[in-house]
MIVEX-65909 format. One record per residue: residue in one letter; x, y, z of N, C-alpha, C in turn; residue number from 0. Coordinates in steps of 0.001 Angstrom, whole numbers. Example, Ala and Ser with C-alpha at 12.3 -4.5 7.8 and 13.67 -1.06 7.14 Angstrom:
<atoms>
ATOM   type       nc1       nc2       nc3      cac1      cac2      cac3       cc1       cc2       cc3   seq
ATOM      A     13190     -5690      7800     12300     -4500      7800     13200     -3300      7800     0
ATOM      S     12850     -2250      7080     13670     -1060      7140     12900        30      7870     1
</atoms>
This chain:
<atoms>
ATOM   type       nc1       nc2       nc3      cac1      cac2      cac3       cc1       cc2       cc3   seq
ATOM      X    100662     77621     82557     99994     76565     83268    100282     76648     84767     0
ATOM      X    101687     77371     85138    102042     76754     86261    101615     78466     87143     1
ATOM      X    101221     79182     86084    100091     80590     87122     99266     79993     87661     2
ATOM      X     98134     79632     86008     96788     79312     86863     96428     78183     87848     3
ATOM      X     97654     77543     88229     97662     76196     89102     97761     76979     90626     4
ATOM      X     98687     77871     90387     98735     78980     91533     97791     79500     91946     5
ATOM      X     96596     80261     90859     95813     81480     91384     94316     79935     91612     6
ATOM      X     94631     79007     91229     93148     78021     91338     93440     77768     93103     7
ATOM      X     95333     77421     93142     95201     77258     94641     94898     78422     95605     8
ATOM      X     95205     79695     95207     94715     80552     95991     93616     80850     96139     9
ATOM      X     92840     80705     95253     91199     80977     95176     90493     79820     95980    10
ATOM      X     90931     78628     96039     90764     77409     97186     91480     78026     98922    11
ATOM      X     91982     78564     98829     92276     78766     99912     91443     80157    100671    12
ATOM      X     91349     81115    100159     90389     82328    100255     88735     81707    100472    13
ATOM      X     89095     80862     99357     87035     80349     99846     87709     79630    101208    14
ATOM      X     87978     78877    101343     87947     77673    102740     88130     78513    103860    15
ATOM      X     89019     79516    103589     89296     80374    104866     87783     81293    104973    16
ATOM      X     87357     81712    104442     86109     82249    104242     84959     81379    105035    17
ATOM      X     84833     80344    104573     84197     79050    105013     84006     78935    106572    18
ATOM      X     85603     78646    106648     86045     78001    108221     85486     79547    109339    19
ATOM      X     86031     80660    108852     84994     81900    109581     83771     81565    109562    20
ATOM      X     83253     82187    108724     81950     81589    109055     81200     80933    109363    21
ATOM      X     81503     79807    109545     81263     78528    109829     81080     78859    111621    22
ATOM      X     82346     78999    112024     82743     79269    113002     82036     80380    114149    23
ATOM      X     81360     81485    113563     81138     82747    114172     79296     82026    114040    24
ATOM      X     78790     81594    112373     77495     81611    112848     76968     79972    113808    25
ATOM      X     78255     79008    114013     77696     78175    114767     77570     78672    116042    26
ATOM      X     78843     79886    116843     78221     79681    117820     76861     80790    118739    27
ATOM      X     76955     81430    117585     75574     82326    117723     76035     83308    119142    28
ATOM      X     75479     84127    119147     74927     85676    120253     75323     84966    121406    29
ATOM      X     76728     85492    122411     77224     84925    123548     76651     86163    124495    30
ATOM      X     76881     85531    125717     76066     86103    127074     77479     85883    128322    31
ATOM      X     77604     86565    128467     78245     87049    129434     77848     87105    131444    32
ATOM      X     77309     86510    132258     76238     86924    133635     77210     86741    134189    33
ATOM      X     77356     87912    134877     78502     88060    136423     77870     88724    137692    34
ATOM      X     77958     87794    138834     77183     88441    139973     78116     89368    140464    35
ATOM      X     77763     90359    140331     78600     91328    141476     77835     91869    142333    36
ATOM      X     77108     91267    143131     76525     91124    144316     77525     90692    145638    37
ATOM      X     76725     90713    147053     77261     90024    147646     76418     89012    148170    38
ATOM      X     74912     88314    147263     74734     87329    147554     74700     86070    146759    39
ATOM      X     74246     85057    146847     73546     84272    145645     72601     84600    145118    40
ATOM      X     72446     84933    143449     71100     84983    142729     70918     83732    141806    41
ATOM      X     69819     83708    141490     68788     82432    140614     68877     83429    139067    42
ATOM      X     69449     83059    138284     68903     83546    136700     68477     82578    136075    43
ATOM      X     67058     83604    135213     66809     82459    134472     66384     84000    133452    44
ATOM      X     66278     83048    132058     66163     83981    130703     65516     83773    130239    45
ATOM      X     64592     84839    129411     63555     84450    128416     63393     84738    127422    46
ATOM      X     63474     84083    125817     63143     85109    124957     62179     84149    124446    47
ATOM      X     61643     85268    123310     60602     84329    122270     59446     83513    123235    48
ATOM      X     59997     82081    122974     58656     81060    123952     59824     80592    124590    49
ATOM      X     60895     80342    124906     61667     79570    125493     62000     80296    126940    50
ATOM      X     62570     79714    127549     63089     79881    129040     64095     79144    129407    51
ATOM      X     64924     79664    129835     66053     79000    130545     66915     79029    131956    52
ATOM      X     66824     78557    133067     67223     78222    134088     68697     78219    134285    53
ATOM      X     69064     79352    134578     70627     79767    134658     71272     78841    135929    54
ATOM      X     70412     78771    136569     71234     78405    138225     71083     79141    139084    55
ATOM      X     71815     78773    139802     72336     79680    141205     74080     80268    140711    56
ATOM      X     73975     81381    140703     75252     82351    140299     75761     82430    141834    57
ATOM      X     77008     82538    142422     77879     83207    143353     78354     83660    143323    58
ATOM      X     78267     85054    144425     79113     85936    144269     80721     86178    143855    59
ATOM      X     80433     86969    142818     82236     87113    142233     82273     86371    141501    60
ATOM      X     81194     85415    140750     81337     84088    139848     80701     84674    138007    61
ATOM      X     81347     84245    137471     81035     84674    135904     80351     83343    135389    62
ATOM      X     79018     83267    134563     79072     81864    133913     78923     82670    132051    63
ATOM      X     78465     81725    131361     78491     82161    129698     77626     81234    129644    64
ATOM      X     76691     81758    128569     75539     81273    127963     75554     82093    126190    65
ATOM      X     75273     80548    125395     75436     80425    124411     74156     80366    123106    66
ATOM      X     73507     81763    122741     72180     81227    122300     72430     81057    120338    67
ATOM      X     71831     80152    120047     71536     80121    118463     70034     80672    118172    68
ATOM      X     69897     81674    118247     68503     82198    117672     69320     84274    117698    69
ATOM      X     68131     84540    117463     67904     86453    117313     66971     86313    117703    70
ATOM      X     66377     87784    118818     65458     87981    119294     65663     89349    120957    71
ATOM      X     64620     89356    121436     65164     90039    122582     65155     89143    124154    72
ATOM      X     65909     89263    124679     66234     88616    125975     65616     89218    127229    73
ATOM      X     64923     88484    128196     64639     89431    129246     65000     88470    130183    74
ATOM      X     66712     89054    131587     66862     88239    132967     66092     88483    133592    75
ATOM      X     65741     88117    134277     65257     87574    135619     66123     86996    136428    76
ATOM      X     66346     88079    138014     67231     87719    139132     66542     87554    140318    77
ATOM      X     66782     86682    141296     66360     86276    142422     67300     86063    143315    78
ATOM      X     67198     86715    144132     68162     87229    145096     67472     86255    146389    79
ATOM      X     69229     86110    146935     69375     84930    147994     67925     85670    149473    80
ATOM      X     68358     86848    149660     66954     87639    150344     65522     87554    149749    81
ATOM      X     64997     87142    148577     63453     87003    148107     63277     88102    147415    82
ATOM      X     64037     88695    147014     63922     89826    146226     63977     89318    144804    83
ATOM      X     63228     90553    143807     63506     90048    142518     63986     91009    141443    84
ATOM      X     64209     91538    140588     64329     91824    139508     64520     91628    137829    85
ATOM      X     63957     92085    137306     64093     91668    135866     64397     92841    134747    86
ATOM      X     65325     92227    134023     65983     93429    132779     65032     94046    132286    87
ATOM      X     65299     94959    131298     64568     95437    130165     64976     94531    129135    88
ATOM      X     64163     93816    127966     64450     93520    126701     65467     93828    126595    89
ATOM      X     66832     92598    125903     67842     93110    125438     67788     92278    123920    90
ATOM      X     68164     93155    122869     67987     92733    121452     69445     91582    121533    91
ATOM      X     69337     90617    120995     70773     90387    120528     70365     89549    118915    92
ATOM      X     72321     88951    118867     71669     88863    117269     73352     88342    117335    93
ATOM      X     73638     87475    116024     75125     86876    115946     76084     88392    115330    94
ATOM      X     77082     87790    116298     78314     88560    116580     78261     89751    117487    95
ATOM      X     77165     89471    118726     77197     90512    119338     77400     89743    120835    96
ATOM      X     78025     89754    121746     78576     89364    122898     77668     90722    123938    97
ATOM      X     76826     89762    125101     76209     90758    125818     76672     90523    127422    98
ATOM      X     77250     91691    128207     77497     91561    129526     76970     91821    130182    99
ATOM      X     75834     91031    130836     75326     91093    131962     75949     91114    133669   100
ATOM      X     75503     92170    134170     76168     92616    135776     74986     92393    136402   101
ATOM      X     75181     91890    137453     74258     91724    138718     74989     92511    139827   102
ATOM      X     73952     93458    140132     74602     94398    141400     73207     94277    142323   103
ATOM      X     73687     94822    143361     72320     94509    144666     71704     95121    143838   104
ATOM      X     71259     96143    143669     69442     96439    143299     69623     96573    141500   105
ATOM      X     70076     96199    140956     70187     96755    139446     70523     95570    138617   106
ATOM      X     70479     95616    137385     70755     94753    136460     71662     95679    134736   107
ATOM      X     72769     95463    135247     73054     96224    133715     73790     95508    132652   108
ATOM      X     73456     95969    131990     73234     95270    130239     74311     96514    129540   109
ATOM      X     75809     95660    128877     76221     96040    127919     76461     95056    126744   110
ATOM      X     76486     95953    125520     77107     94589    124519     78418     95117    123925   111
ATOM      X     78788     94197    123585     79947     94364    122578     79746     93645    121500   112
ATOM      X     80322     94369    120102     80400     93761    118888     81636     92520    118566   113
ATOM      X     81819     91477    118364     82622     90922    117904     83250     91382    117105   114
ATOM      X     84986     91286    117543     85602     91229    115802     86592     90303    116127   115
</atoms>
């Protein structure tokens, strides 16, 4: 009696811990990473699917994080403190993948990393 009281509590504990991960990784969905490494102010804003979103004004040397709950592909859009513009290529993302966006004067580069 006093096994299976054991292996019922361990099997409660394996699911919940199971649970509390997951729980955890798919609430907060595909993280974003935007760091200006410029030396001016840029305007981001993002687009995927039908939605759009209005990053701000980034400053130089400044990191922000953006947090999406969907899958799909992403395209920035930068606007540079001079009137200049640029915009990414499509970036796929999808949960558990963390994407770092760099802002450099003329370029935009896109890495990801996998969560673990």
């Amino acid at each position: 009696m006093g096994s299976s009281r054991f292996f019922f509590g361990l099997l409660m504990v394996i699911v919940l811990s199971t649970a509390v991960i997951f729980v955890k990784n798919s609430a907060l969905g595909p993280r974003f990473r935007i760091s200006n490494d410029s030396v001016q102010n840029v305007v981001v804003t993002t687009k995927w699917r039908d939605q759009t979103r209005d990053l701000g004004t980034i400053e130089p040397g400044a990191t922000i994080s953006l947090i999406v709950k969907d899958e799909a592909a992403m395209v920035f859009i930068v606007r540079y403190a001079d009137g200049s513009e640029l915009s990414s290529e499509p970036v796929y993302f999808t949960f558990g993948i963390t994407t770092n966006i760099s802002i450099l004067e003329e370029s935009i580069d896109v890495k990801q990393d996998v969560d673990t």
